[in-house]
C-alpha positions as CSV (number, residue, x, y, z in Angstrom):
1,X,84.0,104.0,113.3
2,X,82.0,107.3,113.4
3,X,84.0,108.9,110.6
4,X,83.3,105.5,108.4
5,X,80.0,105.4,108.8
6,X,79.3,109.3,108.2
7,X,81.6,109.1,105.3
8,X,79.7,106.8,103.7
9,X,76.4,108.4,104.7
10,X,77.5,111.5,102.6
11,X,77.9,109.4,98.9
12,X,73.9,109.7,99.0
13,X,74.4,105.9,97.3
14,X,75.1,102.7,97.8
15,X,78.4,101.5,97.0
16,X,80.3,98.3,96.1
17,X,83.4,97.5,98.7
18,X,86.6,96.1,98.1
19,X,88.4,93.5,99.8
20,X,91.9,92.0,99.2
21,X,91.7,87.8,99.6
22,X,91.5,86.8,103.2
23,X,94.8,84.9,104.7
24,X,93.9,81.3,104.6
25,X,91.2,81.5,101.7
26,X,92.0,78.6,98.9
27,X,92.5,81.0,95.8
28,X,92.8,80.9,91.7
29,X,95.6,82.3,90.6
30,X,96.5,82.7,86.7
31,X,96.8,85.3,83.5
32,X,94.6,85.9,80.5
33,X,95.9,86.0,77.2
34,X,94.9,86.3,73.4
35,X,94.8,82.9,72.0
36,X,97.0,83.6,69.0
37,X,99.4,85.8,70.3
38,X,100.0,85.0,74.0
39,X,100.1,88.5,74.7
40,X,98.1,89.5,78.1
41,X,95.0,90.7,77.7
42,X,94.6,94.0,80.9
43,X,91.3,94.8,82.7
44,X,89.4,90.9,82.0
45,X,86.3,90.1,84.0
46,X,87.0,87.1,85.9
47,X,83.6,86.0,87.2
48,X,82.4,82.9,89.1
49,X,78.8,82.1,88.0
50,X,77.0,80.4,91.4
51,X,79.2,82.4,93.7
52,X,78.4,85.4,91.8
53,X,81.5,87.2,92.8
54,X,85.0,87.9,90.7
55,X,87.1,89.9,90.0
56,X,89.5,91.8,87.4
57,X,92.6,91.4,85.7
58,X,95.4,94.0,86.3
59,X,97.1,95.8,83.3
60,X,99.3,92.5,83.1
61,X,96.5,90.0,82.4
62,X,96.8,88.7,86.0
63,X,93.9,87.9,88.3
64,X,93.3,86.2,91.4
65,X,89.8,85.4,92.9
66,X,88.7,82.9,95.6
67,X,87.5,78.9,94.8
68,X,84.4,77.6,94.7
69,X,82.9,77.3,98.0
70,X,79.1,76.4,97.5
71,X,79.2,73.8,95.2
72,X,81.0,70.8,94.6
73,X,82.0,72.9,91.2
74,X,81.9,76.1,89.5
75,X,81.7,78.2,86.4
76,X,84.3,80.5,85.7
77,X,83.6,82.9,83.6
78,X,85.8,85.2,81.4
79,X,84.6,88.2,79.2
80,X,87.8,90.6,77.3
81,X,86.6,93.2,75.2
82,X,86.5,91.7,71.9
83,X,87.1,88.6,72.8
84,X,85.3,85.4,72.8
85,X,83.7,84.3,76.6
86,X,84.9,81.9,78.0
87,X,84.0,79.3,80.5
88,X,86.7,77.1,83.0
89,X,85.5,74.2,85.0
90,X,86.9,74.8,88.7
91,X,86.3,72.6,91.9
92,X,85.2,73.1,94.9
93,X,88.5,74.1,97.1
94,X,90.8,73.7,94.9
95,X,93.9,75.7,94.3
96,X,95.2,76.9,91.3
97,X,98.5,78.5,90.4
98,X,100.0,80.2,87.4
99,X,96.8,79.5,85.5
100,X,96.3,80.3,81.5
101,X,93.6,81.6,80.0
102,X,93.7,81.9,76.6
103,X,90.8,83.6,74.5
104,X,90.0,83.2,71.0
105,X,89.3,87.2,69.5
106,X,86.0,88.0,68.5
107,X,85.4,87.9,64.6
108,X,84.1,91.3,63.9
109,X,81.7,90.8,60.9
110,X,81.5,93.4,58.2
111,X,78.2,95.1,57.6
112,X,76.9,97.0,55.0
113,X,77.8,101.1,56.0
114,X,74.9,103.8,54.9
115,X,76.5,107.1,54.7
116,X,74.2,109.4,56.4
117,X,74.6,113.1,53.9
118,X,74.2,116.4,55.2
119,X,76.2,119.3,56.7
120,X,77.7,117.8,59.8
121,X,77.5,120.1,63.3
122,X,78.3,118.9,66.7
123,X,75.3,117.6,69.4
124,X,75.7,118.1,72.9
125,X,74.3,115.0,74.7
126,X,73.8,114.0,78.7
127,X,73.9,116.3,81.4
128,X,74.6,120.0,80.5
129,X,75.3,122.1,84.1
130,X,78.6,122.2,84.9
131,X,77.5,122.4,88.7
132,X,77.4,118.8,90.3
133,X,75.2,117.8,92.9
134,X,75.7,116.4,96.4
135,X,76.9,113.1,96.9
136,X,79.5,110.5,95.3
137,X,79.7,107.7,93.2
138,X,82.6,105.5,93.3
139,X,83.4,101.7,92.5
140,X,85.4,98.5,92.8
141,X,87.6,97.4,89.8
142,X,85.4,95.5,87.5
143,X,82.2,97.3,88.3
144,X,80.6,100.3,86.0
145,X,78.2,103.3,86.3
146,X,76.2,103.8,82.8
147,X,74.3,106.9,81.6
148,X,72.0,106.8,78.9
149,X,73.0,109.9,76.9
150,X,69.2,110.3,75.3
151,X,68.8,111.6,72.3
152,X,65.7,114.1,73.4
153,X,65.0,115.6,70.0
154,X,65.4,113.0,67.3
155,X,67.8,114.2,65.7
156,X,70.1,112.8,63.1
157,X,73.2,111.1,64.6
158,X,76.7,110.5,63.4
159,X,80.1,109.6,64.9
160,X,80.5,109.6,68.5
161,X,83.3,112.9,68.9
162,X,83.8,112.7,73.1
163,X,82.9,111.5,75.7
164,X,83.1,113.6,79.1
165,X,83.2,112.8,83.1
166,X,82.8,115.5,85.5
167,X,85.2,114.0,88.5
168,X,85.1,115.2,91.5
169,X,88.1,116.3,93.9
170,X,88.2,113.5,96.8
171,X,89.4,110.4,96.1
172,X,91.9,109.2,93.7
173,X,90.7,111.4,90.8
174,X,94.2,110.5,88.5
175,X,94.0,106.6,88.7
176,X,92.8,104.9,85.0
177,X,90.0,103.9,84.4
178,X,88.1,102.1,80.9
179,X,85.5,104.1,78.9
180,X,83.0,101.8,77.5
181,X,80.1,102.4,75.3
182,X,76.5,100.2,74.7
183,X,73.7,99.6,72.7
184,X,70.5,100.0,75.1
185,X,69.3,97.0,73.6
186,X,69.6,94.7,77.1
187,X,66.8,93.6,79.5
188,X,64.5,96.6,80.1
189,X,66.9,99.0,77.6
190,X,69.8,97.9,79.7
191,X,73.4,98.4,78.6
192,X,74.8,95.4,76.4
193,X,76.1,95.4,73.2
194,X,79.9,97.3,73.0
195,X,79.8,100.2,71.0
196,X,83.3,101.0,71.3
197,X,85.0,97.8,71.5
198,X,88.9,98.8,71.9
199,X,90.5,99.0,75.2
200,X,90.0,102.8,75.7
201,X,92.1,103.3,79.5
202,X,92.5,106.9,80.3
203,X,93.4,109.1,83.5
204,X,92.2,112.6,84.4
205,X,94.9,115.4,85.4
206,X,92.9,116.5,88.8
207,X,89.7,116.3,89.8
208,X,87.0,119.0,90.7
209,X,86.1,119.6,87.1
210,X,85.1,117.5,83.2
211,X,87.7,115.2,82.2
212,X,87.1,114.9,78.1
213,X,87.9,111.8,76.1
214,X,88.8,112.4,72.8
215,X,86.7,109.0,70.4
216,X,87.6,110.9,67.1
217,X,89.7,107.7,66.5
218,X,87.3,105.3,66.7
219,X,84.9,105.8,64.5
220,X,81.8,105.0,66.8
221,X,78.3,105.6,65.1
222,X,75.8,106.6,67.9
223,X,72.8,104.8,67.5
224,X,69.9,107.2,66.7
225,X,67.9,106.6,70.1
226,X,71.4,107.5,72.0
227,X,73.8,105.4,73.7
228,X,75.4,104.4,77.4
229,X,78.5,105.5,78.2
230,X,80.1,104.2,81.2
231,X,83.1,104.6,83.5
232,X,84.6,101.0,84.4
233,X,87.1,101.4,87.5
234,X,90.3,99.0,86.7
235,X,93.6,97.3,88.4
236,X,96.3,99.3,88.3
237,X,99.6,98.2,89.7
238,X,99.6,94.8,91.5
239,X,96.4,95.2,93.3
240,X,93.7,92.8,93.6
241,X,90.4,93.1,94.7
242,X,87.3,90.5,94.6
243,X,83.9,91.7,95.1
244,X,83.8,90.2,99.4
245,X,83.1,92.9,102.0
246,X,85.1,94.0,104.6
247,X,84.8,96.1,108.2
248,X,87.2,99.4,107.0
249,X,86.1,101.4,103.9
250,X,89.0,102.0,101.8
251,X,88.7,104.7,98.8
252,X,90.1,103.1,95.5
253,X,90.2,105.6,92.5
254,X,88.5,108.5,91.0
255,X,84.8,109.7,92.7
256,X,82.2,110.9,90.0
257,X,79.9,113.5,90.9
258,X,75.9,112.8,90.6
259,X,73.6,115.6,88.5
260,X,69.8,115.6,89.6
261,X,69.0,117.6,85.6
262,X,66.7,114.8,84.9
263,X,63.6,113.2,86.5
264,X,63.8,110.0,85.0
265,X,66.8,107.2,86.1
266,X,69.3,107.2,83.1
267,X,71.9,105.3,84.8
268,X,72.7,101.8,85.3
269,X,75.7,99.9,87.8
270,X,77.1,96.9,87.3
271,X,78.8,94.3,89.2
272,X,80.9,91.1,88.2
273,X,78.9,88.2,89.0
274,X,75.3,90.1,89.5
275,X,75.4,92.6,86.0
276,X,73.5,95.4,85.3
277,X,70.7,97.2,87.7
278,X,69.1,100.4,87.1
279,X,69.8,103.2,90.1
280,X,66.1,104.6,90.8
281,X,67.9,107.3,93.7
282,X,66.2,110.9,93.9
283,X,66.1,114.0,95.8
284,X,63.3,115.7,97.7
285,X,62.1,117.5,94.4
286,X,62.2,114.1,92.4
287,X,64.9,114.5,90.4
288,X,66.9,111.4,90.0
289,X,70.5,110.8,91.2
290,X,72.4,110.1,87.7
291,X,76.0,109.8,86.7
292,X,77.8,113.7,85.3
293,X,78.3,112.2,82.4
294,X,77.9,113.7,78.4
295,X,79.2,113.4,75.0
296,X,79.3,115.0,71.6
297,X,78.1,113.5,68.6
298,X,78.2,114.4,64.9
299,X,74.6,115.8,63.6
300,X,73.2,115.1,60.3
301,X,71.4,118.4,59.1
């Protein structure tokens, strides 16, 4: 019990804790899938609105989270990267088996592209020491960390080139996980709108150093006040994990490190079923505990 608690006394923040369903507990059981094809749709938020907990589909499009135990009924709620949301009915206590989903995909509509002229050079944004500081930050599947990569200097932004993690050694530093990008444009400049809006699942080599994501492919245009980039934690294999708590701490996945470059909080965690909260976390000198996180960007000239 020592060793638990003074492990988790060393991440320097507070985490989010997995827990497999308890024996006995009435459970929803099903798959998501694209509407129009049928194909599965991997890494789906599976939320239940008044219990505000869920969970995430595996690489399969399968899920399992627990009924409704609060109220006589509940919201279920599912979000897919460029996909529709959805809502399901569900009753209090009641069990469902081999449940489809299916999702309608999102209509992406075509707007009117300025191109930006000028000689093009490449814009290092987010943290810049390659020396992390003390502490961890890990997550559940279904739950993100967010920087705000700031652009400091106004200057003229492009396409979004990589994307970079520093991940440290402890851990599971090779298991996937989904790089997402967002608009600032929630509550309080919160993450919101998807920037990047294909299913971008990588996996680092090792850890104890930057992983780099190549987004050359994409095509993302960074907005010009900068953009979040987050690390969501997914289901790999047949594991299943819903948001409850439980007595043993477990490790699940890769650990990022924290920087303390910046005085102001840049990063944001999220949660199925509770969303997006700013992490206000700082050191003895003020600095404020952020995500290692950066990314290169086209600059107009």
């Amino acid at each position: 019990m020592l060793k638990r608690l003074l492990f988790i006394a060393l991440l320097g923040v507070t985490l989010p804790i997995f827990a497999q369903a308890q024996s006995g507990q009435v459970l929803l059981k099903g798959v998501i899938v694209d509407q129009a094809t049928k194909e599965p749709l991997p890494f789906t938020s599976i939320g239940l609105k008044d219990e505000q907990i869920g969970a995430l589909s595996n690489e399969h499009g399968q899920f399992v989270v627990p009924a409704p135990t609060k109220n006589a009924q509940d919201t279920l709620l599912i979000m897919a990267l460029g996909y529709v949301r959805k809502t399901v009915v569900v009753k209090r206590g009641a069990a469902l088996d081999n449940l489809t989903i299916e999702v309608p995909k999102q209509a992406v509509a075509l707007k009117e592209v300025t191109v930006k002229s000028g000689k093009v050079k490449n814009l290092g944004l987010g943290a810049k020491t390659n020396n992390p500081g003390d502490g961890m930050i890990q997550g559940q599947a279904g739950s993100q960390y967010a920087f705000f990569v700031k652009n400091d200097k106004n200057k003229r932004l492009g396409a979004v080139r990589t994307v970079s993690f520093y991940i440290g050694e402890n851990g599971f530093p090779r298991e996937p996980f989904r790089v997402r990008l967002y608009k600032a444009d929630g509550n309080y400049n919160s993450p919101n709108t998807d920037l990047l809006t294909e299913n971008v699942v990588v996996s680092a080599p090792q850890g104890g150093q930057w992983y780099t994501v190549d987004l050359t492919p994409y095509n993302v245009v960074a907005p010009d006040e900068g953009f979040f980039v987050a690390m969501e934690w997914v289901v790999s294999g047949d594991k299943f994990f819903t948001t409850n708590f439980m007595d043993d701490y477990t490790p699940y996945g890769q650990i990022m490190k924290p920087t303390f470059e910046f005085k102001e909080s840049r990063t944001w965690t999220y949660s199925i079923g509770k969303g997006w909260n700013l992490m206000t976390l700082a050191n003895g000198n003020g600095q404020r505990y952020n995500a290692m996180i950066k990314a290169d960007v086209d600059m107009i000239k």
